[in-house]
Steps between C-alpha positions, in 0.01 A plus 500: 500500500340687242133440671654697767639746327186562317319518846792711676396787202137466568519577802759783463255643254220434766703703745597815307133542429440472852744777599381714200118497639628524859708833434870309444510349823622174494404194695758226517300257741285465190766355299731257561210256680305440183732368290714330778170302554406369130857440478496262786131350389650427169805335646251286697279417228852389264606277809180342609507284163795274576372509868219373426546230266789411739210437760259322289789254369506463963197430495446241258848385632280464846206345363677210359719418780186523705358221243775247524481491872146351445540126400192548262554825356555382141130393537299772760721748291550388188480838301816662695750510264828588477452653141254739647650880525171578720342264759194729501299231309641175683194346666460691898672785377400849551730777367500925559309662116819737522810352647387148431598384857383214669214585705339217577548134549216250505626120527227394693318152456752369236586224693849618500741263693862577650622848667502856459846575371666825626455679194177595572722785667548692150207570439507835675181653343259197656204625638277181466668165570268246510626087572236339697294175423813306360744204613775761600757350765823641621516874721385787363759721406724798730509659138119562453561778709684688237181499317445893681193582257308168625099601610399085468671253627304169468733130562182302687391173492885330382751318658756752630718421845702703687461840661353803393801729372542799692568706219143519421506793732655697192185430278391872590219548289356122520094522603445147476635182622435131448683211630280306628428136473928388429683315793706812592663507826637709788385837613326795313750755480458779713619760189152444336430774722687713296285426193292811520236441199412174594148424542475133442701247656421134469752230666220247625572080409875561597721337772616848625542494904588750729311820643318697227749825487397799764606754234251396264214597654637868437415463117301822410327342195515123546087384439551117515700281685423154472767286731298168553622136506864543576663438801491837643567564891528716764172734587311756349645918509308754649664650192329364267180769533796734330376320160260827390430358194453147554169332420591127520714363760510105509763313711302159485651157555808586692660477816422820655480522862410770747174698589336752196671833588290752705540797257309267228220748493732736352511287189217703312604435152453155518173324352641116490720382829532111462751396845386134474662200555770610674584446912341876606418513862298689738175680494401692166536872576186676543658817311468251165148584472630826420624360088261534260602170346304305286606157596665444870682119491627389802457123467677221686717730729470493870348773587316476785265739749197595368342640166545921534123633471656743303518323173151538518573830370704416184224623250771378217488173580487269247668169603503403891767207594562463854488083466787248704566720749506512899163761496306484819154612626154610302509588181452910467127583440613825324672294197177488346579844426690389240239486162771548247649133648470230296717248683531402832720251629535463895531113513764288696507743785364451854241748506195472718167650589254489206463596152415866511130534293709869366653265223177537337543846420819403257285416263771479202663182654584251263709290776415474881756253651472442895610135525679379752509728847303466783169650406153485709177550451235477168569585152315854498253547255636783353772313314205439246515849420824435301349421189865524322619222725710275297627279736430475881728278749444502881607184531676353863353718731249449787201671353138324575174535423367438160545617188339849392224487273561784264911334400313346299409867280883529436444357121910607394599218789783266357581374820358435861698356713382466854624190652715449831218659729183464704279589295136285524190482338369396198685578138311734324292394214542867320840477478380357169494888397940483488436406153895638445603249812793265423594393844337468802621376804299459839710210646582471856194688696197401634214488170247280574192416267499297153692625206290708339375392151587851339824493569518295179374839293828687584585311140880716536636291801788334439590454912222414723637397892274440753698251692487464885155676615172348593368422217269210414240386272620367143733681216211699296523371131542818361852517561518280253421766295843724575655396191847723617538365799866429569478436884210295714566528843219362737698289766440480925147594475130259585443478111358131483309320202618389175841690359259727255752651309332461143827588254204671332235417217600326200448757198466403135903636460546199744761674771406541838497827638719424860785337326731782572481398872845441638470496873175272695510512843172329682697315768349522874143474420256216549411463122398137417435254202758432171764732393320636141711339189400869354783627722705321247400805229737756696815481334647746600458449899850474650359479841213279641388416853242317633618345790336468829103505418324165436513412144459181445534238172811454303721748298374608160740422241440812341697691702795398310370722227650815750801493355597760680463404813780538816344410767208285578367420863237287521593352862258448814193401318291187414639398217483176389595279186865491287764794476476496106819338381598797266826704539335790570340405829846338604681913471280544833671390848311211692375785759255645226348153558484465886227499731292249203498161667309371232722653241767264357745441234353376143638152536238227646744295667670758696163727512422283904846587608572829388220763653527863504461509915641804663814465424583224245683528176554401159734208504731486240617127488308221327247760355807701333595197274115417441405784366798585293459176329097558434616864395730370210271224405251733476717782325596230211182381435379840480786608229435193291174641476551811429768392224247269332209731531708777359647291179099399438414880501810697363439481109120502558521825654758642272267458252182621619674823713794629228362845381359521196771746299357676292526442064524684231679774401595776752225842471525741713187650689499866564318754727644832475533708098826513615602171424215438189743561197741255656502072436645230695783464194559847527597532936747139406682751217495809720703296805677246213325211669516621825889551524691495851584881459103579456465343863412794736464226811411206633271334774423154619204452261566715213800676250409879387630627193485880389384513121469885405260518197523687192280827631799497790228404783679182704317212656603195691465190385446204773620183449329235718666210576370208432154605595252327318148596671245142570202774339661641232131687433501577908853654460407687244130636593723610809779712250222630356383612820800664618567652148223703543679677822601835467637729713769719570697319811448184298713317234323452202406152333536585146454119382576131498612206280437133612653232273714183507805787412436638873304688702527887497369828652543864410514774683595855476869571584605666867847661391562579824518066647328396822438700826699189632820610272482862644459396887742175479642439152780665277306796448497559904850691414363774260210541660423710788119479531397762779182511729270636221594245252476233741156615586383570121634144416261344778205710444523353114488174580246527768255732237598176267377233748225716639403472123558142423296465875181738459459532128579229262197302489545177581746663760849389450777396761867548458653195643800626539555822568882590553795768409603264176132525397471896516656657189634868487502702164711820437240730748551232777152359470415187635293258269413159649582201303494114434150450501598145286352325788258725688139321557188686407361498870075516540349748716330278692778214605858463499754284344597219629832329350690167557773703515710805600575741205713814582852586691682399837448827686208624394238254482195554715558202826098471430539399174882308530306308770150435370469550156249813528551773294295828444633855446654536887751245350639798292490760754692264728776499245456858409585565862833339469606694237402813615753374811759454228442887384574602850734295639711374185510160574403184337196354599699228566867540588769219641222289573343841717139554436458861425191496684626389825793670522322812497247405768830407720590864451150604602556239817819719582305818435766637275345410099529844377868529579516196211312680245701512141761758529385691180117517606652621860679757317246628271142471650410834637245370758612240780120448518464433151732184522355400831153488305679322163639250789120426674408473182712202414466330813126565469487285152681232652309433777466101591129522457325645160263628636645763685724607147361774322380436107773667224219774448571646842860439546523705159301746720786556734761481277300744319473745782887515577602611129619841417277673275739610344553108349169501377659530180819216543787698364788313254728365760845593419807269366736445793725752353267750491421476878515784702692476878231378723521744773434357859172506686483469843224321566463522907189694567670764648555594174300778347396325166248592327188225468468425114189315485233739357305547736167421299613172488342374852375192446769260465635650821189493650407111400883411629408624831173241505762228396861579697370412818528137417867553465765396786528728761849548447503600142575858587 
């Protein structure tokens, strides 16, 4: 009261100078506003304290009962306390800098388990509520909707049932929302249509049925809508060209029925329209070629009628799916109009008439698909134009003639497929030039000729079928020479002569370059003489037939040595001689033996009575009990031997093979100053003998210890176990060797101690634990690594390899590149570690080893299966980590292969949508991660020949890093962490690019490599 009284005589004194200057005249409306106004603002300002702690004390009331309805909150949330007057610090916590509100709420990949309670509801100044990527079951609550301020609103990829809550509708200012990927059911409210801010809506990977909701196609600023894989029905709205904004509208894998609405040329906003996989009907409207879409997907409908010349005219065309339809008639000339295309798929229609020589013109195609219709007439010439061609399929058709000439200039080909047609003449002996060809199939037409012998120089194939033409003459021997080849195919041609098939030439590394064969198919030929025992070297063939040609002599006994093999048919020949009495040859029916009448059973006195005629069979009477009896002799005997032979050898070879440890007292060897002042005595005092609470971790060859030395610099200390090297001088020329490596992305080797007290590395410390910790481990919960951390991680360790790779001299090979292998320091760095039993490689050969060093997941199937290593063995692995960046998954997980579940989500075309939710959220280019995804697949290609080397894939990586990350900023505690603000990534977004653009040549060197990606990457 006295404040105001001082300010009431202010302002009386204010006023009576005011009426002196103004002549005495008074002025009243002057007055009593004033001080009526700070009296109120101070009575405001004296009751907004209790208010507000009275909130705060709600919210973290809120929080906490939001925590125990999660049945591992004590753990995903273990720094929400009850003691805590402020939950601004508690870990996904954002608060207001002046009211110290909750703003925002990131729980997101915390693994969090049980359901959202309803107090969620309280927190009434939520702008940013972020729950996805976690275990979260139950229905989302009716009382999120009292959360008014919410912008985000992110619960995808969880477990929550039930309906969508109505309420929803009330979230007035909400822009974005999530829910996709949950099992939530029923129909999508028609109030979202009330939700007048909201750009993004995501409800794909539900269970939701019904029509999708007339009234929200009247949304004035919705820009995505992304429906697909529910259970959707009912047809499409001529409404749904009221969406002004929208850019991406994608209702795929439903149950949609109906025709495409008439007024869809009305829809001029949109620039991605994905209706496949649904039940559409009727012919495509010719007003669609009036959207300036970038990708048009109207896959396995049944639309019928014919293509509308006017798509020709779709200059934005990017993406071209008109596949498993009804479509009739020719295919439109004035398509190849469209340059900008890079994939057209028109297969599994019934279109006629010939291929139109236009589709030259589209000279950007990666993917021409035309398989299965009805199409007449040659293969036009002009299709060699398409020097981009990636992979080309006209397969089932009726086309004749022969095969151009100039396919064979298409040098990006992956795969030709051309079988299921008339086509004749010879096979082209330049098709040689497809030196990027992996499959090639010209089965089922009319080829005539001999093999020709340079089909063995397309060194890439790993499926050659040539089955059912005209061919004759002999198998050339250099196929013998496709050491990839997966898949032999030659059946139901005139091939005659001796089976050549030469597994290939015996090298000094002793391994035989077709043993990765796994399907044989010669059957229906006239080939004659033996079956070669050197078909016995293919171990991993699973499928081999040779029936019906005119082999003759008995069965080698090698073949047993295919372990892998499922079926064998070796019926309707001349073969002659015993069925070798081995278990493996008794897996196989009696009708893989028919058709043999001089064939018989390994048994001399049954051998006259039991013939493989037509149709005869293995009896299973007198012979059983024979031959289980000679079996169990036989297995005795052979187990006495073993038994003695092994008691005459045992100490023998305990003596001669038990490593040498080494004596004497332990020294330690050092490379770096760093370590020069310190002794072996010295590190054991430092960690008190290596004491359990020194022990930074542990791994299934080794103990690390953290000893921080007296000028405060720490190093780890690796304890080997039980290593004891055969060369102790080898194994130590080699640490001498890798001590000598320095470089910034790699973990220093600072020395070594070898002595009967144990074997022991040291390296320089990584504070900041293993990239594997950070993606996976229990650092995965403080951690938020965006896109440009995830990408300046990767280009370190491929700048470390490229290193190891191109510069050490003798080069140097990893072994075992993984995310526990690639260490982080406080700047996020990555340095590449445990080199302990990396082999110097020479330039001119490769290792070959007895066995397989390195880690389920992300060892190189060359190497796991052969034993040949080189630096592609590392870029193989690098490739699967730089999938665990982007996808945030093990490399292996519940017995999944990281690998191959993300080439099943390139199979169903929808990869992207699986990308790691952070990345998603902060990459600022959708074409950046579509290059950082090529790029992985690229490095994990089957064959190593077609990966890059570490120097180029550093390259890319290179080319897609902000400049402003030239210099790697300290990355912040988790505290410290700013909200992470939401990025749309659809393209329709106005983003700015961030890669500098002087940096051209990684993105220019990706586009010579991404072609040898799956089509469906994108």
């Amino acid at each position: 009261m006295l404040l105001l009284g001082l300010l009431y005589s202010i302002e009386v004194r204010s006023v009576r100078r005011t009426e002196a200057m103004s002549g005495g005249c008074r002025s009243s409306s002057l007055f009593a506003p004033v001080w009526l106004v700070v009296f109120l603002l101070l009575v405001a300002s004296f009751l907004s304290i209790p208010c507000a702690a009275a909130t705060i004390a709600d919210e973290v009331a809120a929080l906490l009962e939001l925590k125990r309805g999660f049945s591992n909150g004590d753990i995903a949330l273990d720094n929400w306390h009850e003691s805590s007057q402020s939950p601004c610090f508690w870990r996904g916590v954002t608060c207001d800098n002046i009211t110290f509100l909750v703003t925002t709420l990131n729980l997101s990949v915390l693994s969090l388990a049980g359901e959202i309670s309803p107090a969620v509801g309280n927190l009434h100044s939520l702008q940013h509520l972020d729950m996805s990527e976690n275990n979260i079951s139950g229905q989302i609550p009716a009382e999120v909707s009292k959360c008014i301020s919410l912008v985000y609103l992110n619960f995808s990829w969880n477990n929550l049932t039930g309906e969508i809550p109505y309420l929803m509708s009330q979230l007035q200012k909400l822009e974005f929302l999530s829910l996709g990927n949950n099992h939530l059911t029923g129909p999508i409210p028609s109030t979202f249509s009330s939700l007048i801010n909201l750009r993004h809506l995501d409800l794909q990977a539900n269970e939701l049925s019904g029509s999708i909701p007339s009234l929200i196609y009247w949304s004035e600023s919705l820009q995505y809508l992304m429906l697909r894989q529910n259970y959707l029905t009912g047809s499409l709205s001529s409404d749904m060209c009221q969406l002004t904004q929208l850019a991406y509208f994608n209702v795929r894998f439903n149950n949609l029925t109906g025709p495409i609405p008439d007024g869809i040329g009305n829809c001029t906003s949109f620039q991605i329209l994905d209706l496949s996989y649904n039940d559409l009907s009727g012919e495509i409207p010719y007003n669609i070629g009036y959207l300036q879409v970038s990708t048009l997907s109207l896959e396995s409908n049944r639309f019928s009628g014919r293509i509308p010349d006017v798509l020709g005219l779709m200059q934005a065309l990017v993406i071209l799916d008109l596949s498993s339809n009804h479509l009739e008639g020719p295919i439109p000339q004035i398509l190849g109009n469209l340059t900008s295309v890079t994939k057209l798929y028109l297969d599994n229609n019934r279109l006629t008439g010939s291929i139109p020589p236009e589709l030259g013109n589209m000279t950007l195609l990666n993917y021409l698909e035309l398989n299965n219709n009805q199409l007449t007439g040659e293969i036009p010439s002009e299709l060699g134009c398409l020097t981009e061609l990636f992979d080309l399929k006209l397969s089932e058709n009726e086309l004749t003639g022969p095969i151009p000439e100039n396919i064979s200039s298409l040098a990006a080909l992956n795969f030709l497929d051309l079988h299921g047609n008339k086509l004749n003449g010879s096979i082209l002996p330049d098709l040689q030039k497809l030196t990027n060809l992996t499959s090639l199939n010209l089965s089922s037409n009319y080829f005539s000729g001999v093999i020709p012998n340079e089909i063995g120089l397309i060194f890439n194939l790993d499926k050659l079928d040539l089955s059912e033409n005209n061919l004759s003459g002999s198998i050339p021997h250099s196929i013998g020479n496709l050491e990839h080849l997966l898949t032999l195919d030659l059946h139901g041609n005139k091939l005659s002569g001796s089976i050549g098939i030469q597994p290939g030439n015996v090298t000094s590394h002793s391994y035989l370059d077709c043993t990765h064969l796994n399907y044989l198919d010669l059957s229906h030929n006239t080939f004659a003489g033996p079956i070669p025992p050197e078909l016995g070297q293919l171990q991993e063939i699973r499928v081999m037939n040779l029936s019906f040609n005119a082999l003759s002599g008995s069965i080698p006994k090698q073949l047993e040595n295919c372990f892998n093999l499922d079926t064998l048919d070796l019926s309707y020949n001349n073969l002659s001689g015993e069925v070798p009495v081995v278990d493996f040859f008794d897996k196989f029916p009696p009708s893989s033996y028919n058709g043999n009448p001089q064939l018989c059973i390994a048994s001399s006195s049954l051998c006259g009575r039991n013939m493989f005629s037509g149709g005869a069979s293995r009896t299973n009477g007198p012979l059983g009990a024979t031959a289980t009896w000679g079996i169990a002799i036989s297995a005795i005997c052979l187990f006495a031997l073993l038994l003695f032979g092994a008691m005459r050898i045992m100490r023998p070879r305990q003596l001669l093979k038990m490593p040498k440890t080494p004596q004497g007292p332990p020294s330690l060897v050092t490379f770096h100053l760093g370590m020069a002042p310190q002794s072996f005595e010295e590190m054991m005092r430092l960690t008190e003998n290596l004491s359990e609470k020194y022990v930074a971790g542990r791994g299934g060859s080794s103990t690390v210890y953290k000893c921080t030395l007296k000028n405060g610099h720490s190093i780890a200390i690796k304890k080997l176990f039980n290593y004891y090297p055969q060369n102790i001088h080898e194994f130590e020329t080699e640490l001498k060797t890798l001590g000598n490596i320095k470089h910034r992305n790699i973990v220093s080797l600072r020395g070594y101690s070898m002595s009967s007290a144990g074997n022991f590395l040291f390296y320089d410390f990584m504070e900041y634990g293993s990239l594997y910790d950070h993606l996976h481990g229990h650092a995965k919960r403080s951690t938020k690594m965006d896109w440009n951390t995830r990408l300046k991680i990767a280009l370190g360790a491929a700048q470390g390899l490229a290193y190891l790779h191109q510069d050490c001299k003798p080069e140097v090979v990893h072994r075992d590149v993984k995310s526990c292998n690639i260490l982080l320091n406080a700047n996020m760095e990555a340095h590449l570690c445990d080199f302990g039993l990396a082999k110097n490689i020479q330039p001119t050969r490769t290792h070959t080893s007895t066995f397989v060093l390195g880690t389920i997941g992300y060892i190189d199937p060359e190497y796991a299966q052969t034993s040949r290593l080189n630096d592609k063995s590392d870029v193989y692995s690098f490739g699967i980590v730089l999938l665990e960046l982007l996808m945030g998954k093990k490399a292996v997980e519940d017995e999944v292969n990281l690998l191959d579940w993300v080439r099943s989500k390139i199979d169903e075309r929808n990869v992207m949508e699986f990308v790691d939710a952070h990345v998603r959220a902060t990459c600022p280019s959708m074409d950046h991660l579509e290059k950082a995804l090529k790029l992985a697949l690229l490095c994990s290609k089957q064959t190593p020949s077609q990966r890059p080397s570490m120097y180029d894939v550093a390259q890319v990586l290179s080319s897609l890093l902000p400049a402003a990350l030239a210099k790697p900023p300290t990355y912040p505690s988790p505290a410290a962490s700013k909200h992470r603000r939401y990025i749309d990534t659809y393209p329709a977004n106005q983003a700015e690019d961030i890669i500098a653009s002087t940096s051209t040549s990684g993105g220019d060197l990706l586009d010579q490599f991404e072609d040898v990606i799956s089509r469906n990457v994108l």
